[in-house]
GUKE-379421 format. One record per atom (N, C-alpha, C): residue number from 0; residue in three letters; atom name; x, y, z. Coordinates in steps of 0.001 Angstrom, whole numbers, plus 500000, padded with zeros to 6 digits. Layout:
REM residues N
<site seq="NUM" type="ALA" atom="CA" c1="X" c2="Y" c3="Z"/>
...
This chain:
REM residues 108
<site seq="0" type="UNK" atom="N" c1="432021" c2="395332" c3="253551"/>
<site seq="0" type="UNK" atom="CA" c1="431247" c2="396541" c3="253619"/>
<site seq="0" type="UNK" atom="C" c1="431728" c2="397548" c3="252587"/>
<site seq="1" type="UNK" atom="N" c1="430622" c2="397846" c3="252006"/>
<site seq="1" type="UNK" atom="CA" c1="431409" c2="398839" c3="250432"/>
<site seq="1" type="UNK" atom="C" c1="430940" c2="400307" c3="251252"/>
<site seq="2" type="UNK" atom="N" c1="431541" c2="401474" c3="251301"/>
<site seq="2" type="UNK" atom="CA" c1="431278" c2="402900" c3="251584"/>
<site seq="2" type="UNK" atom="C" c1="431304" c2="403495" c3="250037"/>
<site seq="3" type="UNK" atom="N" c1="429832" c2="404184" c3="249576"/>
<site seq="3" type="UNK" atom="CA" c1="430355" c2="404610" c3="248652"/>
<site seq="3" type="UNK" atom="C" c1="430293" c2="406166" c3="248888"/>
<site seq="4" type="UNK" atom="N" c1="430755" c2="406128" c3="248466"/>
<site seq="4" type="UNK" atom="CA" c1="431132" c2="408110" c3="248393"/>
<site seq="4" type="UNK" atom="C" c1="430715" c2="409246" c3="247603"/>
<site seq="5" type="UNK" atom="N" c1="430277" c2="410032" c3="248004"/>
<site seq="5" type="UNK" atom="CA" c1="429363" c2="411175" c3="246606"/>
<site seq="5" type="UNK" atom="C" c1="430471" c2="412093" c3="247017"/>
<site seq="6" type="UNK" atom="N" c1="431043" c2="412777" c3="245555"/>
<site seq="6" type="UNK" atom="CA" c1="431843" c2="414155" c3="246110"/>
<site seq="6" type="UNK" atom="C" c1="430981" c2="414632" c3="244451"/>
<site seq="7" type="UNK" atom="N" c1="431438" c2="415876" c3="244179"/>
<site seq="7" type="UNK" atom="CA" c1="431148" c2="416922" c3="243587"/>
<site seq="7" type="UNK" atom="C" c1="429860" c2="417028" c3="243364"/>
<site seq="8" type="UNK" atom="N" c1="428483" c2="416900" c3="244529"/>
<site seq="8" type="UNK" atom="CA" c1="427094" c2="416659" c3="243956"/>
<site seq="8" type="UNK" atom="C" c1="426650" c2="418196" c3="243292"/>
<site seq="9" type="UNK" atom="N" c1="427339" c2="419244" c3="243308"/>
<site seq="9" type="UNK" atom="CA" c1="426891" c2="420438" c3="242948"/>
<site seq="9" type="UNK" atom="C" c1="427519" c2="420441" c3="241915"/>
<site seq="10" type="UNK" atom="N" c1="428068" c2="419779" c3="240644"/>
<site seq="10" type="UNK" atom="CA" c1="428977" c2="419963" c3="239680"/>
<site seq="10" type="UNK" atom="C" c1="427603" c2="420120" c3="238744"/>
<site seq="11" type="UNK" atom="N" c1="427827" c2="421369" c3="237728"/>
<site seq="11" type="UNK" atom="CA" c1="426933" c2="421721" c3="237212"/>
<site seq="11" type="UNK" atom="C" c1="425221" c2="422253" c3="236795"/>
<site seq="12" type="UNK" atom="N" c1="425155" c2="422371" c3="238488"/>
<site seq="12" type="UNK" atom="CA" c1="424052" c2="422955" c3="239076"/>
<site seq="12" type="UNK" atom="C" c1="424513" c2="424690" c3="239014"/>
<site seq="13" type="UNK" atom="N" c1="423542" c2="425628" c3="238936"/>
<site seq="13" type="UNK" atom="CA" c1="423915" c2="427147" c3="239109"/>
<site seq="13" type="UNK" atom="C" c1="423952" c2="427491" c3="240696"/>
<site seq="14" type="UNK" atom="N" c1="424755" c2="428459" c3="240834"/>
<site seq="14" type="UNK" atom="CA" c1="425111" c2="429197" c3="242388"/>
<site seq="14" type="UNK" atom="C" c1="423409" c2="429367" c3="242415"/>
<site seq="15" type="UNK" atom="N" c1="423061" c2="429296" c3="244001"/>
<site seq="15" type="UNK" atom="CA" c1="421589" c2="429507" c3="244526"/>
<site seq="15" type="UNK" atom="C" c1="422301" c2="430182" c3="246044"/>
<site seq="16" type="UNK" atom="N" c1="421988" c2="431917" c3="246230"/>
<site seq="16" type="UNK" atom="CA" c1="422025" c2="432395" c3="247335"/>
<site seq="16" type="UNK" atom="C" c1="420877" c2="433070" c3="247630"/>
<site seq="17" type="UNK" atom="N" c1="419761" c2="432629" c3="248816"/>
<site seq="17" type="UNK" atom="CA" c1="418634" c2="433338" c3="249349"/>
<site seq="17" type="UNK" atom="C" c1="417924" c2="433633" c3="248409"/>
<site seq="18" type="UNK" atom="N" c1="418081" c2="432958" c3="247228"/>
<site seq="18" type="UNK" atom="CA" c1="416591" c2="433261" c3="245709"/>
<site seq="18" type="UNK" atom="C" c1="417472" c2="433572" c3="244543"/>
<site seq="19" type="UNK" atom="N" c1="418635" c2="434310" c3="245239"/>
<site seq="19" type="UNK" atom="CA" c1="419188" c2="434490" c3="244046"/>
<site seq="19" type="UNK" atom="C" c1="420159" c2="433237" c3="243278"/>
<site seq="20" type="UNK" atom="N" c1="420028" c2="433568" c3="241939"/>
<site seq="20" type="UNK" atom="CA" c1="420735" c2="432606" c3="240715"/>
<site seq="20" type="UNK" atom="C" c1="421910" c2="433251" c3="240202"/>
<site seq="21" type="UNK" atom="N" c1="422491" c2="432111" c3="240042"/>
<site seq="21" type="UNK" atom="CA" c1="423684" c2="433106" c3="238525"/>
<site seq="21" type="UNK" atom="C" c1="424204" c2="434013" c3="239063"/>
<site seq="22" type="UNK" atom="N" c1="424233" c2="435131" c3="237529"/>
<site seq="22" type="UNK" atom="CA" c1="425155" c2="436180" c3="237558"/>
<site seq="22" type="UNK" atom="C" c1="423896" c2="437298" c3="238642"/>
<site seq="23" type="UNK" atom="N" c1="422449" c2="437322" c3="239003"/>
<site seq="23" type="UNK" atom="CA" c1="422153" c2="437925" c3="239999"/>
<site seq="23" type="UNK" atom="C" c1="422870" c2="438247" c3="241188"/>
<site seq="24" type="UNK" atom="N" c1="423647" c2="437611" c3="241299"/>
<site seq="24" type="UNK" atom="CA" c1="424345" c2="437684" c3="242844"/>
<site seq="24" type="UNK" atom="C" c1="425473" c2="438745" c3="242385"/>
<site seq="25" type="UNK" atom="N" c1="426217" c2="438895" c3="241333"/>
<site seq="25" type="UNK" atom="CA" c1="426808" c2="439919" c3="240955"/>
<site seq="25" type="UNK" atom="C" c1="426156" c2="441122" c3="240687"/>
<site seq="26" type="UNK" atom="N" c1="425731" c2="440510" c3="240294"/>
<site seq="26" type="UNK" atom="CA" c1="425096" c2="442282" c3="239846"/>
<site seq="26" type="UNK" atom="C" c1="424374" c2="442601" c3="241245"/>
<site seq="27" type="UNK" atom="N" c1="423782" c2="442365" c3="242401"/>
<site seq="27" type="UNK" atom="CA" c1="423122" c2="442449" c3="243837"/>
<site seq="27" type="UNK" atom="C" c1="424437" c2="442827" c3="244256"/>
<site seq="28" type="UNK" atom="N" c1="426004" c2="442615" c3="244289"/>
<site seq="28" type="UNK" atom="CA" c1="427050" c2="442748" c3="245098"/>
<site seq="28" type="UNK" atom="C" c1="427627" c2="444071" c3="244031"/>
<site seq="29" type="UNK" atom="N" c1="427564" c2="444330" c3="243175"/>
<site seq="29" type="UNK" atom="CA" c1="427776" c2="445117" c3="242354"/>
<site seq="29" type="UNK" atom="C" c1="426968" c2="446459" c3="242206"/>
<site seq="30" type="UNK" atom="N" c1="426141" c2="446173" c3="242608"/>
<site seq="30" type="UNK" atom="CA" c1="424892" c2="447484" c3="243302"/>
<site seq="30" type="UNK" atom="C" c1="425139" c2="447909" c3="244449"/>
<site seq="31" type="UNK" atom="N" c1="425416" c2="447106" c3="245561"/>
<site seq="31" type="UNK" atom="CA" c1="425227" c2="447299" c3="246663"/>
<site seq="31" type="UNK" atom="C" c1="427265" c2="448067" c3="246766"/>
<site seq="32" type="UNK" atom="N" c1="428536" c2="447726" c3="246017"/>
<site seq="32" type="UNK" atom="CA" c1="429581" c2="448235" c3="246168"/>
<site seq="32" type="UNK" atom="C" c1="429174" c2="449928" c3="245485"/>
<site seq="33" type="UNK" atom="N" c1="428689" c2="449887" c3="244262"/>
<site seq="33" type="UNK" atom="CA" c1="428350" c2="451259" c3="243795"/>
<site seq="33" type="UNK" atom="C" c1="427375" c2="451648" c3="245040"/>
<site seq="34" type="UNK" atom="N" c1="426450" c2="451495" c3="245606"/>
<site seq="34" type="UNK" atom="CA" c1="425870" c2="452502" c3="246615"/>
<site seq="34" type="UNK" atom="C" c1="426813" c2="453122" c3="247369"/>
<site seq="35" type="UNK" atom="N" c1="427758" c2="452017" c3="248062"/>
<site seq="35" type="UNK" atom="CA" c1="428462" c2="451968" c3="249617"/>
<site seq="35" type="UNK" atom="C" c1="429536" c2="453664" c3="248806"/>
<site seq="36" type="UNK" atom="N" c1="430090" c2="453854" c3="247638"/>
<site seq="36" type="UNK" atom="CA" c1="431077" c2="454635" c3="246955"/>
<site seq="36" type="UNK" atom="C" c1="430100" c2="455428" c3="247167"/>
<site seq="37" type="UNK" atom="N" c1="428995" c2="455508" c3="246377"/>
<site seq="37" type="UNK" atom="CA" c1="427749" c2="457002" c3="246552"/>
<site seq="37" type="UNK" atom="C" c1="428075" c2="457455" c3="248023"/>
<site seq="38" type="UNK" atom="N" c1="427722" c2="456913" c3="249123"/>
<site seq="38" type="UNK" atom="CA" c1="427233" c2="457394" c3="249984"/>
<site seq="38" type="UNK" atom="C" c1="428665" c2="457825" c3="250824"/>
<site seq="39" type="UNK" atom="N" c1="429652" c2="457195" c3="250425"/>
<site seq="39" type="UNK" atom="CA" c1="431148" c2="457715" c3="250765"/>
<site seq="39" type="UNK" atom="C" c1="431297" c2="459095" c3="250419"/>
<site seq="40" type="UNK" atom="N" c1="431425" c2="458981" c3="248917"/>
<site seq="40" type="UNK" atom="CA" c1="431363" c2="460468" c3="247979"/>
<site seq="40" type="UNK" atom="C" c1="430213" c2="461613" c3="248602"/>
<site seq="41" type="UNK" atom="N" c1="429343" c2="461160" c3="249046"/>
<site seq="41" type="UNK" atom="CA" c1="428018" c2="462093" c3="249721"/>
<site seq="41" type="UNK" atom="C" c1="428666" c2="462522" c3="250446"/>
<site seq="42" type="UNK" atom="N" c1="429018" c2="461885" c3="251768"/>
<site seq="42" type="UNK" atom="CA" c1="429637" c2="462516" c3="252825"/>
<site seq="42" type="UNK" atom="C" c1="430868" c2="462947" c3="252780"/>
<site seq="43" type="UNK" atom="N" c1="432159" c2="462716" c3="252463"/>
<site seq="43" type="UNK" atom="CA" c1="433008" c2="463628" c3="252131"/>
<site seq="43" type="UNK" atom="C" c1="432797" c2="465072" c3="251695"/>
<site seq="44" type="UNK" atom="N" c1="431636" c2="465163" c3="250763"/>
<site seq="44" type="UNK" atom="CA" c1="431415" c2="466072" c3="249874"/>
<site seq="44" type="UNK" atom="C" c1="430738" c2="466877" c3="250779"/>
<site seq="45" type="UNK" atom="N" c1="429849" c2="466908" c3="252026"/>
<site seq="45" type="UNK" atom="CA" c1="429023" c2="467651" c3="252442"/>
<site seq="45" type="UNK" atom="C" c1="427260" c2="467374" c3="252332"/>
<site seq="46" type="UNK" atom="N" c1="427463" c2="466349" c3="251928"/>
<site seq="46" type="UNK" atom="CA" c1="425763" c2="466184" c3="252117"/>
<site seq="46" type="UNK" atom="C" c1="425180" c2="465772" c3="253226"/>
<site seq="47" type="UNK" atom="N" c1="423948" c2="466547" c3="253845"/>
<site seq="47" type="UNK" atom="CA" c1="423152" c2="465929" c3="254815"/>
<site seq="47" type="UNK" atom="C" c1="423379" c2="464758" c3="254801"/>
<site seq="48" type="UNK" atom="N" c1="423646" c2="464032" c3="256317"/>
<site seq="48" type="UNK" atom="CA" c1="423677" c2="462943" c3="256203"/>
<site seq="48" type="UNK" atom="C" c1="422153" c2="461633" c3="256637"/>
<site seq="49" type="UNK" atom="N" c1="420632" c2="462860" c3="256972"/>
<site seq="49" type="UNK" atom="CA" c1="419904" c2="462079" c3="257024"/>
<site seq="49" type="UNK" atom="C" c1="419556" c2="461894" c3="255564"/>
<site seq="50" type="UNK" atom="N" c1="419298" c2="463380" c3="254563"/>
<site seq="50" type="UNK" atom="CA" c1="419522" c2="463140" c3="252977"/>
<site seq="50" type="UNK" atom="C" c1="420183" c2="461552" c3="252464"/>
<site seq="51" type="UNK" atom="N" c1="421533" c2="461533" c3="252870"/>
<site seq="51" type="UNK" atom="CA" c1="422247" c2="460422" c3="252564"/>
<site seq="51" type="UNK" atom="C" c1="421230" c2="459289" c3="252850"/>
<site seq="52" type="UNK" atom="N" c1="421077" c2="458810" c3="254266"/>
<site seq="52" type="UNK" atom="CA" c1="420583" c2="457732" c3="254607"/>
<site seq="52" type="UNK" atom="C" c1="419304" c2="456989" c3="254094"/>
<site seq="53" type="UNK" atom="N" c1="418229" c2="458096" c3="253681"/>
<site seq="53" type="UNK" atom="CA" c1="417229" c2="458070" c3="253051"/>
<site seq="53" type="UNK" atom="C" c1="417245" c2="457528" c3="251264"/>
<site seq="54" type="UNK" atom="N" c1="418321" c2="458448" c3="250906"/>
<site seq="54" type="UNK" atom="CA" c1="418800" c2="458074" c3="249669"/>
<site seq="54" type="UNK" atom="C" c1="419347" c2="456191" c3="249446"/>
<site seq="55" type="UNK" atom="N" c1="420240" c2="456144" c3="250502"/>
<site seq="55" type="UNK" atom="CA" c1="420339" c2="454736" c3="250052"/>
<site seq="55" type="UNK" atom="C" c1="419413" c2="453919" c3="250563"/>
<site seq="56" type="UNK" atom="N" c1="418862" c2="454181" c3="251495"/>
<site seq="56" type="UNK" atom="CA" c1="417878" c2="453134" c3="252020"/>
<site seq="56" type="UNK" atom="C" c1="416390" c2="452909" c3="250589"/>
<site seq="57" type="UNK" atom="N" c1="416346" c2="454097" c3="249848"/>
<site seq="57" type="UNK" atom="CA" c1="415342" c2="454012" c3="248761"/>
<site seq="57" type="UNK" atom="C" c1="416220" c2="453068" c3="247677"/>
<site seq="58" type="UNK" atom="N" c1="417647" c2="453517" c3="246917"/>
<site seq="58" type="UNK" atom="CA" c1="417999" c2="452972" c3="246259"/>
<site seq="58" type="UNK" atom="C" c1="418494" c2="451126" c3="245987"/>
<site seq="59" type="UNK" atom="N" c1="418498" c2="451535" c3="247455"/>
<site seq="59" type="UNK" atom="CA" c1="418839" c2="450042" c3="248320"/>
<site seq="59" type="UNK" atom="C" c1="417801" c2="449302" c3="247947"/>
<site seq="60" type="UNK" atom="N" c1="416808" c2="449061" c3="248941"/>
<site seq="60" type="UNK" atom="CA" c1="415706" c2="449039" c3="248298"/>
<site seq="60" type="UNK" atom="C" c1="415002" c2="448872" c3="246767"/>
<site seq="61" type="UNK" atom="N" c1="415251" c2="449326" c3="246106"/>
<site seq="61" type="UNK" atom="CA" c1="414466" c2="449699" c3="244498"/>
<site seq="61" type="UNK" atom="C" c1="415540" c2="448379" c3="244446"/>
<site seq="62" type="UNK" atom="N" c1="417106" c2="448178" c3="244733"/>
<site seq="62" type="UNK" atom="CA" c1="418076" c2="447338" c3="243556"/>
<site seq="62" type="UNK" atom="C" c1="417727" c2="446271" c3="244362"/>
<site seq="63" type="UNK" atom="N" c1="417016" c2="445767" c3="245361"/>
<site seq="63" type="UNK" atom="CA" c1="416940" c2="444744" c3="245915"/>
<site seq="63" type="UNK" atom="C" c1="415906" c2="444148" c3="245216"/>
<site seq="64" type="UNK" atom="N" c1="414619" c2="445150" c3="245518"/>
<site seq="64" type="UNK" atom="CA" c1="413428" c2="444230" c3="244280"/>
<site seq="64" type="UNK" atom="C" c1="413623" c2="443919" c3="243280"/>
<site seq="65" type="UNK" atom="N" c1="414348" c2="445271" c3="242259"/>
<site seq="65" type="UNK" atom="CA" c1="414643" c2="444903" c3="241286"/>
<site seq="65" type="UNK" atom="C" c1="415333" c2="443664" c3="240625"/>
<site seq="66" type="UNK" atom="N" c1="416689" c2="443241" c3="241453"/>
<site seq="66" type="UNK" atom="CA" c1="417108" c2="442225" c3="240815"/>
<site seq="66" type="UNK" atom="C" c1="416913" c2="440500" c3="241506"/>
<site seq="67" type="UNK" atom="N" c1="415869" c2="440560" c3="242712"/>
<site seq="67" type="UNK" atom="CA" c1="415189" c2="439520" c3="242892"/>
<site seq="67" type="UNK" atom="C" c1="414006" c2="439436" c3="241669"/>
<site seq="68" type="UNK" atom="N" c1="413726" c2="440581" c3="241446"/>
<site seq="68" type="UNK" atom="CA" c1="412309" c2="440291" c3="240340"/>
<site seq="68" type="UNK" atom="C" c1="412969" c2="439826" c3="239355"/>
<site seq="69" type="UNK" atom="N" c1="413944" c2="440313" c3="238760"/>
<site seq="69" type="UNK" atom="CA" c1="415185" c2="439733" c3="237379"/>
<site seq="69" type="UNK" atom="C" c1="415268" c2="438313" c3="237614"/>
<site seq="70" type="UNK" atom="N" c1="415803" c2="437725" c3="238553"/>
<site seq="70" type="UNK" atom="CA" c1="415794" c2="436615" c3="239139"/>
<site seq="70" type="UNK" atom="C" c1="414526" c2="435494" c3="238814"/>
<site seq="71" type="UNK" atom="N" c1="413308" c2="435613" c3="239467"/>
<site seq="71" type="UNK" atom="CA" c1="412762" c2="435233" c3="239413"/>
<site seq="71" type="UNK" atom="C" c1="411923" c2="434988" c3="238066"/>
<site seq="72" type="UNK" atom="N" c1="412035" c2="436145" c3="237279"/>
<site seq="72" type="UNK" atom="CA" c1="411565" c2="436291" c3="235932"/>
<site seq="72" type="UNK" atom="C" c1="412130" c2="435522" c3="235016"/>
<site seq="73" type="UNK" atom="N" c1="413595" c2="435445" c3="234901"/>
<site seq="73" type="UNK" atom="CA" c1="414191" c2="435353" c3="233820"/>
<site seq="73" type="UNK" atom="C" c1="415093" c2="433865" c3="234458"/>
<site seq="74" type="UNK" atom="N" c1="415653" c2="433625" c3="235289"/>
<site seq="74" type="UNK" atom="CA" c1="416244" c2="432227" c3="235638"/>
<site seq="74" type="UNK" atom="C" c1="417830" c2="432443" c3="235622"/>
<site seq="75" type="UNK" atom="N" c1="418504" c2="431613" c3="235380"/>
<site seq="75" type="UNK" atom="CA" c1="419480" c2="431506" c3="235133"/>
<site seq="75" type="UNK" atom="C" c1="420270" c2="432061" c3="233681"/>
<site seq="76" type="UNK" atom="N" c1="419382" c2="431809" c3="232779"/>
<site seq="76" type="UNK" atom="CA" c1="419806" c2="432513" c3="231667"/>
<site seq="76" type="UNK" atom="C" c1="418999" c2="433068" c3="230640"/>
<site seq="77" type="UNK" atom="N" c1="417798" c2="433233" c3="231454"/>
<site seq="77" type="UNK" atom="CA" c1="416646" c2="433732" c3="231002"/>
<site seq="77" type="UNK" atom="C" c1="417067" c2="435385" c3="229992"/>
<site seq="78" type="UNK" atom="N" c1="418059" c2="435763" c3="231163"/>
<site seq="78" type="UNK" atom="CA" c1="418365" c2="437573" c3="230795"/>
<site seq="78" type="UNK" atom="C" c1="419271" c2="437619" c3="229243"/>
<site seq="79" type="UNK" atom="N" c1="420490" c2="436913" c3="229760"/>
<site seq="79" type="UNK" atom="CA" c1="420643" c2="436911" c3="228223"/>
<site seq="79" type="UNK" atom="C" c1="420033" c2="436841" c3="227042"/>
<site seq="80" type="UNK" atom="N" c1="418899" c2="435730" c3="227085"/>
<site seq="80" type="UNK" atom="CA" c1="418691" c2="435116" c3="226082"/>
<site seq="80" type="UNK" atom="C" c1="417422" c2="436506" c3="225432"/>
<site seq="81" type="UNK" atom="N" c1="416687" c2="437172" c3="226558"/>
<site seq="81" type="UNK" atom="CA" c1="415621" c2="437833" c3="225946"/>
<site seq="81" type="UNK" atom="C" c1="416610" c2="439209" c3="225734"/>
<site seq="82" type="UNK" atom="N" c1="417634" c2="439688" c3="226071"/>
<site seq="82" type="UNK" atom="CA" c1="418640" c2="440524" c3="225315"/>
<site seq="82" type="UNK" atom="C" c1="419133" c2="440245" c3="223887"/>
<site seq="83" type="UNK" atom="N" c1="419429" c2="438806" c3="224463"/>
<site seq="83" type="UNK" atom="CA" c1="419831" c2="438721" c3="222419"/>
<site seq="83" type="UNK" atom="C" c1="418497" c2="438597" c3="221632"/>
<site seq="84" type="UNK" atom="N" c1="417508" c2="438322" c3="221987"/>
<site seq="84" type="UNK" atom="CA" c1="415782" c2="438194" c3="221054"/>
<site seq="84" type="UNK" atom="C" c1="415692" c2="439723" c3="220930"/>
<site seq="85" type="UNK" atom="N" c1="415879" c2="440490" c3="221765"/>
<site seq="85" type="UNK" atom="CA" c1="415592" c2="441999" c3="221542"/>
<site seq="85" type="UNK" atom="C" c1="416333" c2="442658" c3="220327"/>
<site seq="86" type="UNK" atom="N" c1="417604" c2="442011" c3="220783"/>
<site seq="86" type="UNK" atom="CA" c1="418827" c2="442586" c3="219024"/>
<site seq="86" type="UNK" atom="C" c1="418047" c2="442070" c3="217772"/>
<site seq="87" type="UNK" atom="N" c1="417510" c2="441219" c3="217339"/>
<site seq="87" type="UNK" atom="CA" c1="416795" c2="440189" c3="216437"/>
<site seq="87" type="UNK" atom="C" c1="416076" c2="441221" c3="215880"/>
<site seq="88" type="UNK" atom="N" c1="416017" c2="441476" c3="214410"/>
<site seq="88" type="UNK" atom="CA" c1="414903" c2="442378" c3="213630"/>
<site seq="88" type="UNK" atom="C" c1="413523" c2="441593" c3="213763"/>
<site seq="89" type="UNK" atom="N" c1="412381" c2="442472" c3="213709"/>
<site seq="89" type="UNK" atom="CA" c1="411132" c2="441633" c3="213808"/>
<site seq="89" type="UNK" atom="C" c1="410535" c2="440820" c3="212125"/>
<site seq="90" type="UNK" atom="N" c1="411653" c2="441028" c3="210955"/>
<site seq="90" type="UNK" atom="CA" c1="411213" c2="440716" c3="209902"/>
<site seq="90" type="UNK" atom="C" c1="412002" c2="441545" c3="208924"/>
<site seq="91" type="UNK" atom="N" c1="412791" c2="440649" c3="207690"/>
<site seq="91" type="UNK" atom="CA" c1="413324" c2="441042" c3="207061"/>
<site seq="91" type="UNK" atom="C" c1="412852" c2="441461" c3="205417"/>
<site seq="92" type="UNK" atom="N" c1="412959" c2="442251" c3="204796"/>
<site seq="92" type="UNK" atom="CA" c1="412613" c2="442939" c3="203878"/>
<site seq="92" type="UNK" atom="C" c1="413404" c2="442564" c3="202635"/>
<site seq="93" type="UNK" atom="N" c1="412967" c2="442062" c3="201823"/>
<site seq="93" type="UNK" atom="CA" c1="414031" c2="441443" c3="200479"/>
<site seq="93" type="UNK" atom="C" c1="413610" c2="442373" c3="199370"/>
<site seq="94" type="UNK" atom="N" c1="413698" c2="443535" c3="198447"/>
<site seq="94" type="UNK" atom="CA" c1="413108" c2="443706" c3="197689"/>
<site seq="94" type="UNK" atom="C" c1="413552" c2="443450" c3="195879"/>
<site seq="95" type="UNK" atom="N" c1="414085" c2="442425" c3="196032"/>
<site seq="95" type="UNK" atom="CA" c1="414461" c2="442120" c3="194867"/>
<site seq="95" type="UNK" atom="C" c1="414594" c2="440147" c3="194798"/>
<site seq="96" type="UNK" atom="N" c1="414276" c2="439582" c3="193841"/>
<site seq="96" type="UNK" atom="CA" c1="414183" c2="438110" c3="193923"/>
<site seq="96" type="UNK" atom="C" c1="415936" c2="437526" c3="193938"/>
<site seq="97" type="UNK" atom="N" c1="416423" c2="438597" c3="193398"/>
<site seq="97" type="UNK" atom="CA" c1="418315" c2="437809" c3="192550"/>
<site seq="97" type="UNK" atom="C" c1="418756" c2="437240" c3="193884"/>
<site seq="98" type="UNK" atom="N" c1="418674" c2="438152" c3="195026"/>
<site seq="98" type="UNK" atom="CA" c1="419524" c2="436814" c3="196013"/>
<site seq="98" type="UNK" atom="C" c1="419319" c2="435448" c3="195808"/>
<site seq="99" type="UNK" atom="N" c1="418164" c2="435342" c3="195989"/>
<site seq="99" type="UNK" atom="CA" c1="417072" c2="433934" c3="195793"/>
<site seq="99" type="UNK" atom="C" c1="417999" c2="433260" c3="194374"/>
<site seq="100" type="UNK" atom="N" c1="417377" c2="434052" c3="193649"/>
<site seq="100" type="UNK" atom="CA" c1="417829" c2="433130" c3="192162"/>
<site seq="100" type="UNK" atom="C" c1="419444" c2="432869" c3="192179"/>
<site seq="101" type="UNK" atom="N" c1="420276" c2="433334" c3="192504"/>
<site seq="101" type="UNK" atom="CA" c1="421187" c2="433462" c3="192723"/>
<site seq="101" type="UNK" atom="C" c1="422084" c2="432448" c3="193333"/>
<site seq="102" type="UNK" atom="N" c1="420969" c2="432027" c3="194052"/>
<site seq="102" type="UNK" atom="CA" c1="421829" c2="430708" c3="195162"/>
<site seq="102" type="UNK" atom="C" c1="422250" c2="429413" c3="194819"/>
<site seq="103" type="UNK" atom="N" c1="421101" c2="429386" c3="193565"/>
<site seq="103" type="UNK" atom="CA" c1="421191" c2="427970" c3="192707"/>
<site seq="103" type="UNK" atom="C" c1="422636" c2="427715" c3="192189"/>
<site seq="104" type="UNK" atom="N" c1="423228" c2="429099" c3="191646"/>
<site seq="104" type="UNK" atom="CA" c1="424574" c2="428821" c3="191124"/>
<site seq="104" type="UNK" atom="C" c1="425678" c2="428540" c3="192263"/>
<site seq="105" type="UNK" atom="N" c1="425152" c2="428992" c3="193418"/>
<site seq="105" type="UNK" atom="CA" c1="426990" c2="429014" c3="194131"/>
<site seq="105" type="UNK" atom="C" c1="426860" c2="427248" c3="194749"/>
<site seq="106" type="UNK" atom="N" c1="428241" c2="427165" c3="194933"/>
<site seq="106" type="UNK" atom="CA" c1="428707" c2="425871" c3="195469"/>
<site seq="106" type="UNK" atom="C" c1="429668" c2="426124" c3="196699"/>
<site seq="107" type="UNK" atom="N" c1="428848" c2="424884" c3="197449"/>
<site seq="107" type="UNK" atom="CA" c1="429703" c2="424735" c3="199003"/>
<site seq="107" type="UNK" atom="C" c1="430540" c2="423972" c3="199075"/>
């Protein structure tokens, strides 16, 4: 009788929590630690605290859609990649030919 054995079946698959991918889950835990400090700093400080509650429950909210929609839009490495296309000029401008002519002489 042969047993064969599967171990590491997730080796090189991306983290998947409740929709979220990737680095989404950081940045969702990374939103949600910056609120929890806001609403610390609120109340120490004196702010209404239904003010407060309202406040994060909107912001809460907004970063939840927001970075499920990121998610869903862009993939796993969707975000990077249309960040670095954004750095990218839309078209480069030469106004002189010598680069061009120029190239014939150099050696690699």
């Amino acid at each position: 009788m042969a047993t064969i054995y599967h171990i590491n079946k997730g080796v090189g698959r991306p983290i998947v929590f409740k929709g979220l991918k990737a680095q989404y889950i950081a940045y969702l835990a990374l939103g949600l630690v910056l609120m929890l400090i806001g609403f610390a700093i609120g109340y120490v400080s004196g702010v209404p605290l239904v003010f407060l509650m309202v406040m994060v429950g909107v912001l809460g909210g907004g970063l939840f859609v927001v970075v499920f929609h990121m998610s869903a839009k862009f993939g796993e490495h969707g975000l990077l990649k249309f960040l670095a296309k954004r750095g990218l000029p839309k078209y480069l401008v030469f106004r002189s030919r010598r680069l061009f002519t120029r190239l014939k002489n150099v050696r690699l």
